[in-house]
N, C-alpha and C positions, 0 to 999 in steps of 0.2 A: 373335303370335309371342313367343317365352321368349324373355327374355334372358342370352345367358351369364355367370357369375360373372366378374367381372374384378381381385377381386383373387384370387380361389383359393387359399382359406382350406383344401381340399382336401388339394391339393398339401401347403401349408408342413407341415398335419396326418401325411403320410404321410411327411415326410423326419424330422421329429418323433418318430414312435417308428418309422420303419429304419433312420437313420442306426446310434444307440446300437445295436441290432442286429446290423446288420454288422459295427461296430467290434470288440465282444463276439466274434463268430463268428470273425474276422482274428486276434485276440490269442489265441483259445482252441486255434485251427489253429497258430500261429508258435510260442507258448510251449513246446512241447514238444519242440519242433526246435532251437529257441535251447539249451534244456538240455542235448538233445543232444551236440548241436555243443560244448557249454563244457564236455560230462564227456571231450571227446577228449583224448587225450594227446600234445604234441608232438614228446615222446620217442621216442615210437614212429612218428611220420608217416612216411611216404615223402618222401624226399629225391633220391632220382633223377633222373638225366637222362629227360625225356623224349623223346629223339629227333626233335627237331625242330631242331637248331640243327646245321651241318656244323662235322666235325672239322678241328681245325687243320692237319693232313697233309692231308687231302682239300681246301681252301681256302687257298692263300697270298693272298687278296689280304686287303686289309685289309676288316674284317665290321662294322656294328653295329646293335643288333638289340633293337627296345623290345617288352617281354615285360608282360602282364597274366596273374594266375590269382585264383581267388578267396582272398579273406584267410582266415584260419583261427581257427575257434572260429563263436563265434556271429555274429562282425562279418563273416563271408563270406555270409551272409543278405542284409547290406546294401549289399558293398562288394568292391572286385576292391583286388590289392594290384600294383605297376606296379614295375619299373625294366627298369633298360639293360646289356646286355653288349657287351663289345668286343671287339675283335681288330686288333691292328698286322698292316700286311702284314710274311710270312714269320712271322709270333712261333707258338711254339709252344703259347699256352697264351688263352684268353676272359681277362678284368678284367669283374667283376662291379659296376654301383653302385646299392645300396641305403640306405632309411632305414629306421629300427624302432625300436619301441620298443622291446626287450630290448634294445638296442643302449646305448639312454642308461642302461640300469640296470646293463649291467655294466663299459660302459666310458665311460660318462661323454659318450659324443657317437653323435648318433643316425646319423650319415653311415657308412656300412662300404663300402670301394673295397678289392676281392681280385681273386684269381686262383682262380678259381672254374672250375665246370659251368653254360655261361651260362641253362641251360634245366633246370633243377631244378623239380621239382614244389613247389607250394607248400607244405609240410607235408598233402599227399597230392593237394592240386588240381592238374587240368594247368591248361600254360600253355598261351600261345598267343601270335601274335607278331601287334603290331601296327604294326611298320615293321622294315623286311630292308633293308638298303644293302649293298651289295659294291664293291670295288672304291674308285675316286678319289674318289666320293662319301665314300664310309664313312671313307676316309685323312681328308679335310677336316674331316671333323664329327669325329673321334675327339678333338682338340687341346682346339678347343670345347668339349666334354662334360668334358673334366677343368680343364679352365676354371670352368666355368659350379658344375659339384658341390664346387670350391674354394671357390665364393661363393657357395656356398649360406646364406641367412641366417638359418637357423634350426639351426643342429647341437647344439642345448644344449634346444629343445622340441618335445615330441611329446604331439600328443593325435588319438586315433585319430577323434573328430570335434566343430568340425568343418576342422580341422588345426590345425598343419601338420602332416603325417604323410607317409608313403610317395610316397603321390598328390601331395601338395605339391613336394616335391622333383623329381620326375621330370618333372612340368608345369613345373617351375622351370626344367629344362634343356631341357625342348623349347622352351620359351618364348624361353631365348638361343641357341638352335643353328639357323637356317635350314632348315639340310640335313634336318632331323628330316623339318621338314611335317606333323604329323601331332598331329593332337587324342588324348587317354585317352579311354577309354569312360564314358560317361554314367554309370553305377553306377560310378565312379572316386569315393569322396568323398577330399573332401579338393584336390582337382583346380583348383576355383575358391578358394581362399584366396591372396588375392594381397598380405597383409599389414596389418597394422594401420596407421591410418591413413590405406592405399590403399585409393582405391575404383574406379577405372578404368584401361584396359591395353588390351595389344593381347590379341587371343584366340590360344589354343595355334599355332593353323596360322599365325599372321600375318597372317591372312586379313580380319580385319576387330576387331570392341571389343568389349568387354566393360566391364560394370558388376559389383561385386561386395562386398557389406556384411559383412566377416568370412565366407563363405562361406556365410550363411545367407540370404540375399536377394540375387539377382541376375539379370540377363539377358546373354546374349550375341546376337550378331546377325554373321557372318561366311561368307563363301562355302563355306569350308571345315566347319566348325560347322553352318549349317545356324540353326536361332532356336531357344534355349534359355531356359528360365527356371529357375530356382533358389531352392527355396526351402529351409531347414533341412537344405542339404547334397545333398537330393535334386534330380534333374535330371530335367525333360520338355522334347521338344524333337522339332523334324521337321527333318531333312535335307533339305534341297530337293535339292540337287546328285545325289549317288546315293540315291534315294527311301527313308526308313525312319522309324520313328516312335524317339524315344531315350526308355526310359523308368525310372522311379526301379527300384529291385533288381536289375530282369532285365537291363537294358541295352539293346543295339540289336536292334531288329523290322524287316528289311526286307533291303535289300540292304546287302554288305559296304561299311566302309567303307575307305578308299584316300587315299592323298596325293593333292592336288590334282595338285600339278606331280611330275612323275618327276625 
């Protein structure tokens, strides 16, 4: 009787010249899309409301309401760009909170808090809402959120990866707001930088911890989250809770995801 090969000199042979291959094939496919994407013009993007968020005559109670779309130019390939709108009960008008970088270039600090359209396309991407509060809730958390974006401790740096940036901030405020509940999506980068220094935290939901090496190395493990690992900014992960696979670019594969606790 043959005996099988046990070290499977084969195998290592065949990942030896596919790997380089596919890598090749990946870059030759993305390159032309990135370029794409980076001859757009911001000037011209779409800036509208997308009709997802209620108007302040139609809604007295108090709203707030954390929004994801993809980021624009080429870093929307990699990454979704995240913040939070609000609404006082009775007020006539959203309060917008964002970070950016054209922010620090033209006025010196990356935090911008307006009275905005809280559902604006991102320079042409829609959004989409990934926590809705109305009412006593949303009154509670609103204090908090302008608490939490006062201390925010980066308003003087931005680097789009792998942060602090956008995602950083708005994980900043979920992170001190209870009421939020609610983790950024896996394609968020920027999301796990939890500061220099720091290497372990509670995870966005509050739900359990998180390890995280300048946001290049890290895992989390929490009911809310689901088990995640992190490497070079990108996130794979399986949500136990509502079944889905989290994966780097695309985001979430399975079912939606939801705050734990209502």
């Amino acid at each position: 009787m043959k005996r099988l090969p046990t070290g499977l000199p084969w195998l290592r042979r065949l990942r030896r010249r596919k790997l380089p291959l596919l890598a090749a094939a990946f870059l030759l496919a993305v390159i032309p899309i990135l370029i794409a994407e980076e001859r757009r013009d911001w000037r011209t993007a779409d800036r509208s409301s997308a009709g997802i968020a209620p108007r302040p005559e139609d809604e007295p109670r108090a709203v707030v309401q954390v929004y994801a779309a993809r980021a624009f130019g080429w870093r929307g390939f990699f990454s979704v760009h995240c913040w939070i709108a609000t609404k006082e009960r009775d007020a006539d008008h959203f309060r917008t909170f964002h970070v950016t970088g054209f922010g620090l270039r033209r006025r010196g600090a990356t935090v911008e808090i307006k009275s905005d359209i809280p559902d604006r396309r991102w320079y042409d991407a829609e959004p989409y809402i990934i926590q809705d509060l109305h009412g006593e809730k949303a009154a509670a958390a609103i204090p908090k959120i302008e608490r939490a974006a006062a201390a925010y401790p980066y308003p003087a740096t931005y680097r789009a990866w792998p942060g602090p940036n956008s995602n950083t901030f708005t994980s900043f405020i979920i992170r001190h707001v209870p009421e939020l509940g609610v983790e950024l999506p896996p394609n968020a980068i920027g999301k796990d930088w939890l500061g220099p220094g720091k290497i372990f935290g509670r995870s966005e939901s509050g739900t359990g911890f998180q390890a995280s090496l300048f946001a290049l190395l890290g895992v989390t493990v929490g009911l809310g989250e689901g088990i995640e690992a992190n490497l070079l900014g990108l996130t794979l992960g399986l949500d136990l809770w509502r079944p889905a696979l989290k994966l780097p670019l695309i985001g979430r594969v399975g079912f939606p995801d939801a705050p734990l606790f209502d």
